[in-house]
C-alpha positions in Angstrom: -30.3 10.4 201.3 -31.3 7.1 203.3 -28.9 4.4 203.9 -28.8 2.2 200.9 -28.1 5.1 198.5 -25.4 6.7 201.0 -23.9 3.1 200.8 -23.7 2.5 197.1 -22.2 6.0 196.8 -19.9 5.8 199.1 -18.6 2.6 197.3 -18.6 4.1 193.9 -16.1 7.2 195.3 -14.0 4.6 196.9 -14.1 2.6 193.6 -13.2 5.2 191.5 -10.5 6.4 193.3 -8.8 2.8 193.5 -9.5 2.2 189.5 -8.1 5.8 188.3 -5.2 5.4 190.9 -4.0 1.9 190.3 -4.2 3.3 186.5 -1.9 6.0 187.0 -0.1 4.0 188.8 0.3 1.1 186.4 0.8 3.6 183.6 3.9 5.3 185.3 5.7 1.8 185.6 5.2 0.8 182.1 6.6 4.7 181.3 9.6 4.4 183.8 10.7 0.7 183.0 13.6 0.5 180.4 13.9 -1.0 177.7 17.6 -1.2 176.8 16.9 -3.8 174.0 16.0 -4.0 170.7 13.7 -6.8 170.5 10.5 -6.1 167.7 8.7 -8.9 166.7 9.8 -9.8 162.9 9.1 -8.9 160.6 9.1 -5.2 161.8 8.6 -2.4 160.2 12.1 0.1 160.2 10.5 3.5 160.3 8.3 5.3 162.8 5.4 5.4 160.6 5.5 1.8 159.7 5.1 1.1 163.7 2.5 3.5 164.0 0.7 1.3 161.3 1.9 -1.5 163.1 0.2 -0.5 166.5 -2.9 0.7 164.9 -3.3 -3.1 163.2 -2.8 -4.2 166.6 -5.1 -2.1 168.9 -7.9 -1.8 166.1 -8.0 -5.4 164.0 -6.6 -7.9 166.4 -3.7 -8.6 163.9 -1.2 -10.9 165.5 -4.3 -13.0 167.3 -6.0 -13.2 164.2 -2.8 -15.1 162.3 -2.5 -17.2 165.7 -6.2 -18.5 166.5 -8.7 -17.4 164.0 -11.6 -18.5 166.2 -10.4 -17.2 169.4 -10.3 -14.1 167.2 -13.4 -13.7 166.1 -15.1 -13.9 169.9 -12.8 -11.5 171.3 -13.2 -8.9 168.1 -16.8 -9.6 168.5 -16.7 -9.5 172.3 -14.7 -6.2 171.9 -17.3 -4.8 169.5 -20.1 -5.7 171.9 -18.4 -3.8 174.6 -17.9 -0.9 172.9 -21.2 -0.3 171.9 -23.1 -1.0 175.6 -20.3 1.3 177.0 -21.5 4.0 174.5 -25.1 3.0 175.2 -24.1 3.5 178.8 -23.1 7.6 178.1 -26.7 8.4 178.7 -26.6 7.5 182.1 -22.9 9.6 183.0 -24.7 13.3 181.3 -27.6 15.1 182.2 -27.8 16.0 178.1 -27.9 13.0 176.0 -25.3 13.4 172.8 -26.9 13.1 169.8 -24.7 9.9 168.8 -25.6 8.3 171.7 -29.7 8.7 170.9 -29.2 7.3 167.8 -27.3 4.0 169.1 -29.9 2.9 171.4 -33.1 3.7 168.0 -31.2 1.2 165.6 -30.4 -1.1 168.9 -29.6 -4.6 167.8 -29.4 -6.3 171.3 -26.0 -5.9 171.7 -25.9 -6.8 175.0 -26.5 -10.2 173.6 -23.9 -10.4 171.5 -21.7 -9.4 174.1 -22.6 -12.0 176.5 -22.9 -14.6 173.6 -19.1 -13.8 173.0 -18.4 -14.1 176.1 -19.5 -17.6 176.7 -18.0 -18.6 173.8 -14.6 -17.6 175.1 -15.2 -18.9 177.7 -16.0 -22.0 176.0 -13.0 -21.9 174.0 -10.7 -21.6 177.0 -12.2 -25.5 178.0 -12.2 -26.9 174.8 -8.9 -25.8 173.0 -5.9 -28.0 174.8 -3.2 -25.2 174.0 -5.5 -22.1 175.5 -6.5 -25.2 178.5 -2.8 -25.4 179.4 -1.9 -21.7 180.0 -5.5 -20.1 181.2 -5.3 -19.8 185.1 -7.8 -19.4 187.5 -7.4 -15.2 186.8 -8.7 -15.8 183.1 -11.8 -17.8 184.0 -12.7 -15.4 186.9 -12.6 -12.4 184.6 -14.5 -14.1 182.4 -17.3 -15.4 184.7 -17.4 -11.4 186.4 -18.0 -10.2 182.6 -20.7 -12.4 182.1 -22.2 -11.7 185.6 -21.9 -8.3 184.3 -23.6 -8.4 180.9 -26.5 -10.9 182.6 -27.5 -9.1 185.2 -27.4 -5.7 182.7 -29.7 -8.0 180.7 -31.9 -8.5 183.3 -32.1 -5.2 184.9 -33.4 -4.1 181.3 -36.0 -6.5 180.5 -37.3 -8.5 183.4 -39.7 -7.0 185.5 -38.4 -8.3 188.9 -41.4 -8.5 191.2 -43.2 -5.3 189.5 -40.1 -3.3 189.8 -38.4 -3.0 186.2 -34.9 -0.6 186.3 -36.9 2.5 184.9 -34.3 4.7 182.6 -34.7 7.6 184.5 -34.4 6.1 187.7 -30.6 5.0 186.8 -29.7 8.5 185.3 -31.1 10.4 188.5 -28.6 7.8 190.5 -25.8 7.4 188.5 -25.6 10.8 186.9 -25.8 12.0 190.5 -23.2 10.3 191.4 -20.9 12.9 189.0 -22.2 15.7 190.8 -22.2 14.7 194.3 -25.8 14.5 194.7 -27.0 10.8 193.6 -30.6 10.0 193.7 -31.9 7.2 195.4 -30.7 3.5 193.9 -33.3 1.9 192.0 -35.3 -0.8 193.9 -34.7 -3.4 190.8 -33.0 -6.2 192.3 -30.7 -6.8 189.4 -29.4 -3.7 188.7 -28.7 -3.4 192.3 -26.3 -6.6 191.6 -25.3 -4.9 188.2 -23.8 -1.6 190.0 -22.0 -3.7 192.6 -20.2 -6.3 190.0 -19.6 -3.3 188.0 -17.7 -1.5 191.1 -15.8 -5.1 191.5 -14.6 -5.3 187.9 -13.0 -1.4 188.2 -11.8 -1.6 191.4 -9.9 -5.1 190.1 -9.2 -3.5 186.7 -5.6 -2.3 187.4 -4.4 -5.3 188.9 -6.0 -8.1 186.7 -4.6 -8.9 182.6 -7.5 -6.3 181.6 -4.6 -3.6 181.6 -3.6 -5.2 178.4 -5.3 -2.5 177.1 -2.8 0.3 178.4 0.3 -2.1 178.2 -0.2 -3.3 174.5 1.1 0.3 173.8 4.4 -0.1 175.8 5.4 -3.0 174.6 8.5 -3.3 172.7 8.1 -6.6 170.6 5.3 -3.9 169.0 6.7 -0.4 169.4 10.1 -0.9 168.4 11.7 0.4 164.9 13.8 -2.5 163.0 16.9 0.0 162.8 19.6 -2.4 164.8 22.1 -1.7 162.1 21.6 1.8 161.3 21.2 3.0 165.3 23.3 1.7 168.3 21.2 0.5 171.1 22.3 -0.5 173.8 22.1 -0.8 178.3 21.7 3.3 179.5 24.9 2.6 181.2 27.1 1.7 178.3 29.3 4.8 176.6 29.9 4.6 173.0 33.4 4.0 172.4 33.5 6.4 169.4 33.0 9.2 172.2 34.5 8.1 175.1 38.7 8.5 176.2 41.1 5.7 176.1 42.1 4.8 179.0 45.6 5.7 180.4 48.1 2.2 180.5 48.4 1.1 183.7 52.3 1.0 185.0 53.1 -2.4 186.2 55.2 -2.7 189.0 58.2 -5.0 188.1 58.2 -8.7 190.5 61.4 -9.6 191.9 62.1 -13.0 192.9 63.0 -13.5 196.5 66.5 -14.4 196.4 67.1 -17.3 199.0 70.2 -17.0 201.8 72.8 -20.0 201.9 72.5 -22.4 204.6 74.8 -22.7 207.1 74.9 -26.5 206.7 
């Protein structure tokens, strides 16, 4: 193993580690935080499969962002669709066997890597040019954003620019990265760019549990979505209140009797 290869796999275990973590991490707070209140979004549903409908709208069609912004929408389902399938594309690097789903996503490829980036700048785009998403983006938002599309054009490149007579040869990456599963990487592929690919990639997982990207854990915790309309059929209320149906009444408390000081005659 020379230097270069020890050094980009050494960075990808430390990665790793940091990114799964920082997930566990994240997901034990959103499981241990209370939620004493009843506060769904209305109108809710008022059964449990009605919120399971509820969350699948959510996490699968974009439902409350498409009745907010329809065009801020559409790049995010897009971009979200994009992602998907280049992450799926990106399962034959990860196994030595390549599933059969996977083979047939990259024969009917449609460039999706281009959509994706295409998306991207045009959230990116959107974030500048529409006052209301202007006002509350911060410099977070606009970083993700420019790392993403780092991402998805150097990916780009590293597929179909022949950098200096060294193109990112597909069996190159899988002796690397698939190596990197079993402890014994290959040697990193001399192609400039997808050396700059792996190393944003690392960035982006290593910021992943700490950056607005854990949405994608959280939108299952949250109770404006997973909450049941039931507030006047179920009592619901702080862990630390007892119901007074169950609970004693409390013994009277004697109250000692006040006597006024009675005052002694002058001598005067």
């Amino acid at each position: 193993m020379d230097g270069l290869t020890f050094v980009y796999s050494l960075l990808f275990y430390i990665v790793i580690n940091i990114f799964f973590i920082g997930l566990l991490l994240k997901f034990w707070k959103y499981v241990s935080t209370p939620a004493p209140l009843k506060i769904p979004q209305t109108p809710a549903p008022k059964t449990a499969t009605g919120v399971g409908v509820r969350m699948f709208q959510e996490v699968v069609f974009f439902k409350s962002l498409f009745r907010g912004n329809r065009l801020i929408w559409l790049g995010g389902y897009i971009m979200h669709l994009g992602l998907l399938f280049v992450f799926m594309k990106h399962l034959r690097f990860f196994f030595p066997g390549t599933p059969a789903f996977v083979d047939t996503l990259v024969d009917i490829d449609l460039y999706t890597g281009f959509i994706f980036l295409s998306a991207l700048i045009f959230l990116f785009i959107l974030r500048l040019a529409i006052d209301r998403t202007f006002y509350v983006s911060v410099f977070n938002d606009y970083l993700l954003l420019g790392l993403l599309i780092a991402i998805a054009t150097t990916g780009l490149l590293a597929r179909f620019w022949d950098y200096s007579g060294t193109r990112a040869m597909i069996p190159d990456i899988k002796a690397f990265v698939g190596g990197l599963f079993t402890f014994n990487p290959g040697p990193v592929p001399s192609n400039k760019p997808f050396m700059v690919h792996f190393i944003l990639v690392m960035m982006l997982l290593a910021y992943f549990p700490f950056s607005k990207l854990v949405h994608s854990i959280g939108i299952f915790f949250s109770p404006t979505r997973n909450q049941i309309d039931n507030t006047r059929k179920k009592r619901w209320g702080p862990w630390t209140v007892k119901n007074p149906r169950r609970s004693k009444p409390k013994e009277p408390v004697a109250v000692q009797p006040s006597f006024a000081v009675k005052e002694e005659p002058s001598d005067s």
